[in-house]
C-alpha positions as CSV (number, residue, x, y, z in Angstrom):
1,X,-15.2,26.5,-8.8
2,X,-12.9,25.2,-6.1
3,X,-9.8,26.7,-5.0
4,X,-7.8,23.5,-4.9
5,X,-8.2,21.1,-7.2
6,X,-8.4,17.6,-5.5
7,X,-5.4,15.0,-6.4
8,X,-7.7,11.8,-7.0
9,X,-5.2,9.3,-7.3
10,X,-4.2,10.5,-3.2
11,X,-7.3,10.8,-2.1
12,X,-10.0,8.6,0.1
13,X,-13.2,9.2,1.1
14,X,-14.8,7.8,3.6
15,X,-16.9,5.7,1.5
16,X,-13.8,4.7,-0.8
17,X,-15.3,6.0,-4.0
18,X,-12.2,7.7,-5.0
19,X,-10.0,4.9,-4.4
20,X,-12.7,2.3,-6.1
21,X,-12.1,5.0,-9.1
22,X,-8.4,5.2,-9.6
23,X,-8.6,1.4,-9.4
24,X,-10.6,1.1,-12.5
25,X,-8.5,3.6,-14.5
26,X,-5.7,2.0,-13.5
27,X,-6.6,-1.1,-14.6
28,X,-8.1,-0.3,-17.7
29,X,-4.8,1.6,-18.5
30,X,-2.9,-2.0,-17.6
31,X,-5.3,-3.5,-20.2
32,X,-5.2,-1.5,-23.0
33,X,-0.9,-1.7,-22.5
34,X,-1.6,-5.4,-22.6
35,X,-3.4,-5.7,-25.4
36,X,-1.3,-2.9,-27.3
37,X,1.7,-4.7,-26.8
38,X,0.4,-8.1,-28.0
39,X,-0.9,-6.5,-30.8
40,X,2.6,-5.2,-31.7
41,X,3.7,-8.2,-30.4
42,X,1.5,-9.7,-33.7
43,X,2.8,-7.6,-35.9
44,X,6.3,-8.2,-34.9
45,X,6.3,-12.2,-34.6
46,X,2.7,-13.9,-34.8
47,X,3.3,-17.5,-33.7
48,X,5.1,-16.5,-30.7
49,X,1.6,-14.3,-30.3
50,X,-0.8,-16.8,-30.3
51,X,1.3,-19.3,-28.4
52,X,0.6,-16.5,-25.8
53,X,-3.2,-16.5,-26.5
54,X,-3.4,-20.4,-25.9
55,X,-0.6,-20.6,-23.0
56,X,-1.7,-17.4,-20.7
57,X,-5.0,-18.7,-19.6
58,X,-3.4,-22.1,-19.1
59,X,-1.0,-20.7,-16.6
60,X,-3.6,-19.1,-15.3
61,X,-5.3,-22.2,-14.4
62,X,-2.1,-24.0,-13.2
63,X,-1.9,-21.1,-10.8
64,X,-5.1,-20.9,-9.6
65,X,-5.2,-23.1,-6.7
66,X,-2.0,-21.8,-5.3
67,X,-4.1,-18.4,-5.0
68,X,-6.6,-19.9,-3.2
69,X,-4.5,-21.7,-1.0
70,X,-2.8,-17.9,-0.5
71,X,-6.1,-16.3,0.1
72,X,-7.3,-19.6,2.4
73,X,-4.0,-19.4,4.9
74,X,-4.6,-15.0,4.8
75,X,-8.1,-15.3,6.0
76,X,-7.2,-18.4,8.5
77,X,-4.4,-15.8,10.1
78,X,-6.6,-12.5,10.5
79,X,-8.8,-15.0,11.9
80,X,-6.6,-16.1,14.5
81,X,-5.0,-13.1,14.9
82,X,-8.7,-11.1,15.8
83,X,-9.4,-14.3,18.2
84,X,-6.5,-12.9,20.4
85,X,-6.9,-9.6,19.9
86,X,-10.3,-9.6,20.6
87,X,-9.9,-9.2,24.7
88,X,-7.9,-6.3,24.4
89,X,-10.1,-4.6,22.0
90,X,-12.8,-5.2,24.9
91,X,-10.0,-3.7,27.5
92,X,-9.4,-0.5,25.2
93,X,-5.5,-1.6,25.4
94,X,-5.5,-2.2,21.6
């Protein structure tokens, strides 16, 4: 048994692993509150519940391209940005 136990949700190893394992529980614990809450949400008022249902994924698709467009112009920029860097990396200076 270790001494020290290890704090997983500060911890990275080289490889990632931790991180890649917080991630998941993390975001299984943000979808089981989502679909906890629109399960109460259900119970509470069930039209404005299904309206949800039908209108999320819609949104969802309005909003779609803007996130490409996001990701598209994020790429285009570290691209650019490791064009010029690129001669000091060679130098050492960066």
């Amino acid at each position: 048994m270790p001494d020290k136990a290890i704090d997983w949700k500060n911890t990275t190893l080289k490889t990632g692993e931790a991180f890649v394992t917080v991630r998941r529980t993390e975001l299984k614990m943000k979808t089981l509150l989502a679909i906890l809450l629109w399960c109460i949400l259900l119970v509470l008022c069930w039209p404005l519940a299904l309206v949800l249902i039908v209108l999320l994924p819609l949104v969802w698709l309005i909003l779609l391209p803007f996130k490409i467009i996001g990701l598209t112009l994020s790429l285009v920029f570290k691209i650019i940005a490791a064009i010029l860097l690129f001669p000091f990396k060679i130098l050492g200076v960066a």
